[in-house]
PDB file of N, H, CA, C and O in Angstrom:
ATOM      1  N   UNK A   1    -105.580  42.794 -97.636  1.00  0.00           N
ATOM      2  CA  UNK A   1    -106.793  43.568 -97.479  1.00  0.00           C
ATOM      3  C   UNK A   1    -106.841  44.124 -96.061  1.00  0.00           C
ATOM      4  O   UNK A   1    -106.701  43.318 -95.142  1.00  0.00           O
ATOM      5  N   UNK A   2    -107.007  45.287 -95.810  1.00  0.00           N
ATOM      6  H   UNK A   2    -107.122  45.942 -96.557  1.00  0.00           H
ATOM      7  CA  UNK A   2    -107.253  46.119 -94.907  1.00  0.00           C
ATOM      8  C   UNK A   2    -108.730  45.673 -94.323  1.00  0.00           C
ATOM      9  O   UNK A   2    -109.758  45.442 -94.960  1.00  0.00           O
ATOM     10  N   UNK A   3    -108.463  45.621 -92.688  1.00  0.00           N
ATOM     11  H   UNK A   3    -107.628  45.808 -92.170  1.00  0.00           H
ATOM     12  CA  UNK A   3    -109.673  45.541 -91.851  1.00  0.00           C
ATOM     13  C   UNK A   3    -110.181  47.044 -91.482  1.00  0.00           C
ATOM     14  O   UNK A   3    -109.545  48.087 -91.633  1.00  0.00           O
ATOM     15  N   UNK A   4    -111.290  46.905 -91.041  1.00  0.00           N
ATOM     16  H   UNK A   4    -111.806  46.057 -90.919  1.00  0.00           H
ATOM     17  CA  UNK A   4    -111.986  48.394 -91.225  1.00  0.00           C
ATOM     18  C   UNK A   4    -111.990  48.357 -89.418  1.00  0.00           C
ATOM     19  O   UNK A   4    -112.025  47.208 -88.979  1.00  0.00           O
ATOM     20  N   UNK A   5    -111.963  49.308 -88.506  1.00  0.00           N
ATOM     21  H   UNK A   5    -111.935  50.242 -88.862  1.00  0.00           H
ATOM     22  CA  UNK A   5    -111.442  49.637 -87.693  1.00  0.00           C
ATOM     23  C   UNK A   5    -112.967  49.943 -86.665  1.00  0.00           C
ATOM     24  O   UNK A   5    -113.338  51.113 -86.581  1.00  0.00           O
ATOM     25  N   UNK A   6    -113.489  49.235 -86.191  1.00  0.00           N
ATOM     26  H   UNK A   6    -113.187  48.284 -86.260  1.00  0.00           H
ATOM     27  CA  UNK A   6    -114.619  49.550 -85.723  1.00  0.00           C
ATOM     28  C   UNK A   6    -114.634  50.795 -84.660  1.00  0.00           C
ATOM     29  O   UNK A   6    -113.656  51.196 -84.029  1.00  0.00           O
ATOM     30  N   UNK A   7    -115.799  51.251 -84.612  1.00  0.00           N
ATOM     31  H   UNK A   7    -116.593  50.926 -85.124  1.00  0.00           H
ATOM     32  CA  UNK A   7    -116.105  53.272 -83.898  1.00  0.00           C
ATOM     33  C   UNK A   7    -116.689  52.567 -82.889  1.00  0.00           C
ATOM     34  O   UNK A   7    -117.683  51.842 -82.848  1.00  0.00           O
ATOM     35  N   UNK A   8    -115.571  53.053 -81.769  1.00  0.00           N
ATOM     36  H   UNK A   8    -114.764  53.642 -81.802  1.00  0.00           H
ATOM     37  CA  UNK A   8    -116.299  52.584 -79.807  1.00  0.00           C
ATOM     38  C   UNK A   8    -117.317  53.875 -79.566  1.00  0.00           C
ATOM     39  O   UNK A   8    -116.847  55.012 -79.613  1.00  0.00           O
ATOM     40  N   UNK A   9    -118.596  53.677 -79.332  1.00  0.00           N
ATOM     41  H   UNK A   9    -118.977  52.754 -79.294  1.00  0.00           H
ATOM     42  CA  UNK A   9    -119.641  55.341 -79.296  1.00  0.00           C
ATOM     43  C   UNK A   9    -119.863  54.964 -77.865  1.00  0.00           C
ATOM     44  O   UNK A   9    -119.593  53.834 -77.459  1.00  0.00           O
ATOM     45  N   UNK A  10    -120.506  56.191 -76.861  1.00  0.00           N
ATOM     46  H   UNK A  10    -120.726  57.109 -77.191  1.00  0.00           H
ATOM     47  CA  UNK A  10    -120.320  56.026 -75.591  1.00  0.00           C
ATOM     48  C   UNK A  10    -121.277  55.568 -75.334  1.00  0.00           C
ATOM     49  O   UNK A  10    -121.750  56.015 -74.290  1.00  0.00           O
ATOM     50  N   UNK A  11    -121.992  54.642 -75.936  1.00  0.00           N
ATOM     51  H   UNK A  11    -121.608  54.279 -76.785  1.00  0.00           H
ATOM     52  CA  UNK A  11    -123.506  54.089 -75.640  1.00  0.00           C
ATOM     53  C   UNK A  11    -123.205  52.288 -76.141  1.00  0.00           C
ATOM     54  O   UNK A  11    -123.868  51.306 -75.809  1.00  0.00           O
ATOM     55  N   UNK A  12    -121.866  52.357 -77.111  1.00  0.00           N
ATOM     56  H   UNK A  12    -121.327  53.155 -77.381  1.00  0.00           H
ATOM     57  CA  UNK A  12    -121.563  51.041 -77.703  1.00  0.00           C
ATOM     58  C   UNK A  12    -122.417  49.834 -76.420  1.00  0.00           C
ATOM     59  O   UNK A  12    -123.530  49.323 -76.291  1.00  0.00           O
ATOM     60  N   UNK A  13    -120.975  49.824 -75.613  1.00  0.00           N
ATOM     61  H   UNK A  13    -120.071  50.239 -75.718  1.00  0.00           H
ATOM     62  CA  UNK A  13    -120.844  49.127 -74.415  1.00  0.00           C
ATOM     63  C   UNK A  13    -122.072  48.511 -73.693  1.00  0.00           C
ATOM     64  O   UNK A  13    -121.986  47.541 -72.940  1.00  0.00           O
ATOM     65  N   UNK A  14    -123.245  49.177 -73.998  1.00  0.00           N
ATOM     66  H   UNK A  14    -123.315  49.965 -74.609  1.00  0.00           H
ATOM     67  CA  UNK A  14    -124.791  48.112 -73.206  1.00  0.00           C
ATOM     68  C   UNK A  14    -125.312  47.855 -73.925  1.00  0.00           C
ATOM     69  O   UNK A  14    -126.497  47.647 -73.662  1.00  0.00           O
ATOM     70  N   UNK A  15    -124.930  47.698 -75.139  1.00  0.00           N
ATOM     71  H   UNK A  15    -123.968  47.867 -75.353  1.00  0.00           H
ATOM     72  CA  UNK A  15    -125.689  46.884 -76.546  1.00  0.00           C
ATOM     73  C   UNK A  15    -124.927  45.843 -76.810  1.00  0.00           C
ATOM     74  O   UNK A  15    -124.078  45.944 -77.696  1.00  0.00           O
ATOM     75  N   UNK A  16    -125.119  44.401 -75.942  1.00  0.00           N
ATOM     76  H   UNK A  16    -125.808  44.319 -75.222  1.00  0.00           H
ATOM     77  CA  UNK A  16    -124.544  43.348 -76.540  1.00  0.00           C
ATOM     78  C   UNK A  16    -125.060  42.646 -77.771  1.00  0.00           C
ATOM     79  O   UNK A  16    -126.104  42.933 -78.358  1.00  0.00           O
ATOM     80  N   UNK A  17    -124.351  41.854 -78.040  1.00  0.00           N
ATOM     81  H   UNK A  17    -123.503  41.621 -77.563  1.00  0.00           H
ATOM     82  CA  UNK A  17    -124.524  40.641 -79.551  1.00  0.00           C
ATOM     83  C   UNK A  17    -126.110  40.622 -79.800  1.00  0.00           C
ATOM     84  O   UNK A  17    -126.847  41.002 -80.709  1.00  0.00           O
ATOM     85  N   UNK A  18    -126.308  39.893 -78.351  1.00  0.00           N
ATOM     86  H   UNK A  18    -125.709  39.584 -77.612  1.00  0.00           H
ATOM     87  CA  UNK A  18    -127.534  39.165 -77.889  1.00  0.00           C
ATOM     88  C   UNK A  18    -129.029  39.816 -78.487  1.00  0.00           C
ATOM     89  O   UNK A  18    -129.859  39.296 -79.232  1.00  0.00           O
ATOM     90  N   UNK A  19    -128.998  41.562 -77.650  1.00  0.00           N
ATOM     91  H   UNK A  19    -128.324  41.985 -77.044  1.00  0.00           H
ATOM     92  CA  UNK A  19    -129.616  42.627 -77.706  1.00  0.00           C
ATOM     93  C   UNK A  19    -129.537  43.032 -79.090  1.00  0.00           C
ATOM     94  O   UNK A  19    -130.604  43.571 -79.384  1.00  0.00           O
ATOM     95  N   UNK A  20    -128.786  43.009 -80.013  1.00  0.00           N
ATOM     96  H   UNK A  20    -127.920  42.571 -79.775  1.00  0.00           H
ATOM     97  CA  UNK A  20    -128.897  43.484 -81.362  1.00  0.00           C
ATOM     98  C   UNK A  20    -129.721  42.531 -82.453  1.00  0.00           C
ATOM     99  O   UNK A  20    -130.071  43.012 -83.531  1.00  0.00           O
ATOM    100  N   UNK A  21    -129.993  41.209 -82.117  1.00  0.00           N
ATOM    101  H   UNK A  21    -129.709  40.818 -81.241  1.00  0.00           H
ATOM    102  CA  UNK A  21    -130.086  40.184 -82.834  1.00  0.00           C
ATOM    103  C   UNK A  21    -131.453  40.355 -82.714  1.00  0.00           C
ATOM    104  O   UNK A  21    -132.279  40.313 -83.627  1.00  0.00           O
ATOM    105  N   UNK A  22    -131.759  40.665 -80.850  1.00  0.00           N
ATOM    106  H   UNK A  22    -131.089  40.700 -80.109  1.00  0.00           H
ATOM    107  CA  UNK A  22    -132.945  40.355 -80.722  1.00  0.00           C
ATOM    108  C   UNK A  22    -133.833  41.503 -81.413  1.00  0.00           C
ATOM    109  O   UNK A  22    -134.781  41.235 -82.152  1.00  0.00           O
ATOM    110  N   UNK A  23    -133.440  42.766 -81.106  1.00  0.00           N
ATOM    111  H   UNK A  23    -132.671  42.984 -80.506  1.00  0.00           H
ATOM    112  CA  UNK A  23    -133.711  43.767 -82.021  1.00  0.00           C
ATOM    113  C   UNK A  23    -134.051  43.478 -83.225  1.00  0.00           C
ATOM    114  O   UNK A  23    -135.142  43.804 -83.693  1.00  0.00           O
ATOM    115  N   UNK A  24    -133.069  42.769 -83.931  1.00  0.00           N
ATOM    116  H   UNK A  24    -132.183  42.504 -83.551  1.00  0.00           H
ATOM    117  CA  UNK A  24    -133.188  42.837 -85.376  1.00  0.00           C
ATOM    118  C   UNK A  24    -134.448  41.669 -85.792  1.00  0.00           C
ATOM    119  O   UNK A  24    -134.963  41.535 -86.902  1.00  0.00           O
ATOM    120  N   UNK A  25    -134.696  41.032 -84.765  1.00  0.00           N
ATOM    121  H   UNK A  25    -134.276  41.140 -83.864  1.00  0.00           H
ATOM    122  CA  UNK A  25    -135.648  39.365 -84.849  1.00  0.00           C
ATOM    123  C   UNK A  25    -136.420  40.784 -84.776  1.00  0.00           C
ATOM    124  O   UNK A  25    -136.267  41.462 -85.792  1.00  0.00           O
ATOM    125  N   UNK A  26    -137.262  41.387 -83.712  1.00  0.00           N
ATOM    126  H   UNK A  26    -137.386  40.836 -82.886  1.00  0.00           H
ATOM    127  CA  UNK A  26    -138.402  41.574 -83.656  1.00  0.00           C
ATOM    128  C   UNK A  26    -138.774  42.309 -84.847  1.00  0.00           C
ATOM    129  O   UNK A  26    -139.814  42.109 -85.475  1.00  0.00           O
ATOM    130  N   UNK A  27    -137.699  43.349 -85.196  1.00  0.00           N
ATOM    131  H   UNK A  27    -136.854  43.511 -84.685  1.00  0.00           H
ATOM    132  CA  UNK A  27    -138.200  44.876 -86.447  1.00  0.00           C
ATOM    133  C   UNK A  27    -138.265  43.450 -87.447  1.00  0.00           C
ATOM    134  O   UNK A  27    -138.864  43.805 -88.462  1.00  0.00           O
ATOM    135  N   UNK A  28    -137.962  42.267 -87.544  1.00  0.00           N
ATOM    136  H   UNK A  28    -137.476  41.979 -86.719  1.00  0.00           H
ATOM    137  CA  UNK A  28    -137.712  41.717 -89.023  1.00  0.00           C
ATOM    138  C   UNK A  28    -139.413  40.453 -88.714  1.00  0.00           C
ATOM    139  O   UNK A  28    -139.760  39.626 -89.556  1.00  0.00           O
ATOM    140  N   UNK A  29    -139.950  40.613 -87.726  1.00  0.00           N
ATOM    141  H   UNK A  29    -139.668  41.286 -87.042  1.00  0.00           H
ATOM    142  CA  UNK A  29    -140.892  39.652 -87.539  1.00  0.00           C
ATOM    143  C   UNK A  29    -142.555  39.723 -87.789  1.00  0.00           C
ATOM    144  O   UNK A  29    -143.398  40.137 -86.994  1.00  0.00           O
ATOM    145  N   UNK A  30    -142.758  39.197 -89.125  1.00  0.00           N
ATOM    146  H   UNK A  30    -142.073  38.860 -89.771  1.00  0.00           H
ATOM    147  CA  UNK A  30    -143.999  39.348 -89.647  1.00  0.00           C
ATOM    148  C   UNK A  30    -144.341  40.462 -90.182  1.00  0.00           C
ATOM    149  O   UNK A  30    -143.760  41.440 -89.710  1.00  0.00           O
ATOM    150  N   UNK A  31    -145.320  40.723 -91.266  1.00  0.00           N
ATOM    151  H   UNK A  31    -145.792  39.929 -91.650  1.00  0.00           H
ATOM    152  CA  UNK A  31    -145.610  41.442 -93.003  1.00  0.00           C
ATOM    153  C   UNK A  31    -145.575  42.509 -91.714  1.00  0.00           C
ATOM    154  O   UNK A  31    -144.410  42.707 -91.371  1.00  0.00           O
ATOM    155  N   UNK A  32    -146.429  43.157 -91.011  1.00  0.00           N
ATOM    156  H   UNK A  32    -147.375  42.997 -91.290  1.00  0.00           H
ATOM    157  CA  UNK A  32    -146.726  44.282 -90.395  1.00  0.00           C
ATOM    158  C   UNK A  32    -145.767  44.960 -89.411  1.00  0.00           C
ATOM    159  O   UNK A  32    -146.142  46.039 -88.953  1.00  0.00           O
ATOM    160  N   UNK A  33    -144.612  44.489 -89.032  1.00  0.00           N
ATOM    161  H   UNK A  33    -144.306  43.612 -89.403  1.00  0.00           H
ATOM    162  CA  UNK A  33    -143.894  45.239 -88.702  1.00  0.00           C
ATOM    163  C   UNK A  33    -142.409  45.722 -89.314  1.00  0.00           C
ATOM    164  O   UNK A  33    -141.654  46.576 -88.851  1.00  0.00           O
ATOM    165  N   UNK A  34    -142.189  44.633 -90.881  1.00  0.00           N
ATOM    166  H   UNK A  34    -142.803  43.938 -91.258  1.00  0.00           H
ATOM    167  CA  UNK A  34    -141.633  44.675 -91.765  1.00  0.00           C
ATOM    168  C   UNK A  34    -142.242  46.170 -92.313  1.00  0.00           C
ATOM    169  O   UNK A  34    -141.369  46.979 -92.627  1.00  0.00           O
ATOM    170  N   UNK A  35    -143.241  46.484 -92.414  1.00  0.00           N
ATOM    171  H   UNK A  35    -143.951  45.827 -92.159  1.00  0.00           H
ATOM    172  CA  UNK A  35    -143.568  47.276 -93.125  1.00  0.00           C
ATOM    173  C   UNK A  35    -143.740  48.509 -92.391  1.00  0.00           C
ATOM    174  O   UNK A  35    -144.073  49.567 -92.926  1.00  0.00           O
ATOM    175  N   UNK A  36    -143.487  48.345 -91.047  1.00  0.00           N
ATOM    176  H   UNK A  36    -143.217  47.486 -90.613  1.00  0.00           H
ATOM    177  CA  UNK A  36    -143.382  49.611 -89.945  1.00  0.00           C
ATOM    178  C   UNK A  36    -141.946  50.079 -89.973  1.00  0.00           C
ATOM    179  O   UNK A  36    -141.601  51.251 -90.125  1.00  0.00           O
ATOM    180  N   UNK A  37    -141.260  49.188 -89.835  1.00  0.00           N
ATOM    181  H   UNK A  37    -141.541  48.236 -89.713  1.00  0.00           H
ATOM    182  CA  UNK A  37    -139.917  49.294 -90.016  1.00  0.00           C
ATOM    183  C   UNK A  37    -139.158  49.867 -91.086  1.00  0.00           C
ATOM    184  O   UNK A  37    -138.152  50.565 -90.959  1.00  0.00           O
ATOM    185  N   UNK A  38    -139.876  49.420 -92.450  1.00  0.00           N
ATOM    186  H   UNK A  38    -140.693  48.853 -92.553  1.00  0.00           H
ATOM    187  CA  UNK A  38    -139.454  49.871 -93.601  1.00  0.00           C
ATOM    188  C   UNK A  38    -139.890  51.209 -93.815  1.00  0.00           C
ATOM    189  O   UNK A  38    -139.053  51.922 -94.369  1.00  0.00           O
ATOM    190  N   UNK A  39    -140.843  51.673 -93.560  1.00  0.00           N
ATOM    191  H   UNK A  39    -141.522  51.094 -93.110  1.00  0.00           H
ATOM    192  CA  UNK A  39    -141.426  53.097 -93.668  1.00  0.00           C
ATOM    193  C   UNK A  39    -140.647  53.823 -92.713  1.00  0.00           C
ATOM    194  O   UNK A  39    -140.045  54.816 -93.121  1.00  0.00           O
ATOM    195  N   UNK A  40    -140.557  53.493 -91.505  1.00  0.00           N
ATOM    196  H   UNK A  40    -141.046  52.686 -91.173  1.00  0.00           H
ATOM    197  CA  UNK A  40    -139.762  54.552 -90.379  1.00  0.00           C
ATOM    198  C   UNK A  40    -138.561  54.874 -90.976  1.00  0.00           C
ATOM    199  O   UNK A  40    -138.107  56.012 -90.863  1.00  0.00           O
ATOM    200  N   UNK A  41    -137.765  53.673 -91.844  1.00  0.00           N
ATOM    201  H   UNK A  41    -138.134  52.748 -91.936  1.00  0.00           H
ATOM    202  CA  UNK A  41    -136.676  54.366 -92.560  1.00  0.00           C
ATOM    203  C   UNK A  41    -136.930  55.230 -93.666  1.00  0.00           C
ATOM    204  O   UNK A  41    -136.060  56.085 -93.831  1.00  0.00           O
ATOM    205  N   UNK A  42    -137.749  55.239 -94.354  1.00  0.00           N
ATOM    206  H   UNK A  42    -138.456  54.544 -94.220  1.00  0.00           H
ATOM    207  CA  UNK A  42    -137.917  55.993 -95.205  1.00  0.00           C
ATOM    208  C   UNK A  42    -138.195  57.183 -95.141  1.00  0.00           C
ATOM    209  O   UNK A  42    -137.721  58.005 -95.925  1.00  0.00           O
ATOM    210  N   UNK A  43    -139.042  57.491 -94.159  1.00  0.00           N
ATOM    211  H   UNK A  43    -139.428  56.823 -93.522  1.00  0.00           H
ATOM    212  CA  UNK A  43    -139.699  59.114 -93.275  1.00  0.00           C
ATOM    213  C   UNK A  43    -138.297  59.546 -92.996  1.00  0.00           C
ATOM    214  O   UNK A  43    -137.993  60.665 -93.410  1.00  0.00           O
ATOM    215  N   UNK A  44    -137.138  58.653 -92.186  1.00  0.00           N
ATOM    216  H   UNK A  44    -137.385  57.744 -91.850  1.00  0.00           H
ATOM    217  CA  UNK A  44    -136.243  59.024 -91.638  1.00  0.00           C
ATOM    218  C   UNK A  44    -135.162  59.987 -92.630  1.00  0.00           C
ATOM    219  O   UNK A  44    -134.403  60.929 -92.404  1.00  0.00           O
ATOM    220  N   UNK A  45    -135.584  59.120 -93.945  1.00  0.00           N
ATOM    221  H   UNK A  45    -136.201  58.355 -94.128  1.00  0.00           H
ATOM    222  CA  UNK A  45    -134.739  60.097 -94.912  1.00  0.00           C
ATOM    223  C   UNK A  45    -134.483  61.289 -95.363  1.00  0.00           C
ATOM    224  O   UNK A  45    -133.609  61.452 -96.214  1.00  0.00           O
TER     225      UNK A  45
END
């Protein structure tokens, strides 16, 4: 099985592990910003 080849973008590099997780804790933390989050993607469409 083939590994998929990850895309270096010129912004990659100051977004560590850490910073993405924490990101993802806050958009994923409690009914009301679950639901801010979920709509911003949807508008986004």
């Amino acid at each position: 099985m083939k590994s998929t080849p990850s895309t270096e973008l010129h912004f990659s590099g100051k977004y560590a592990e850490t910073h993405a997780q924490a990101y993802f804790e806050k958009h994923h933390d409690g009914f009301w910003r679950k639901r801010s989050d979920w709509r911003d993607k949807h508008v986004a469409r």
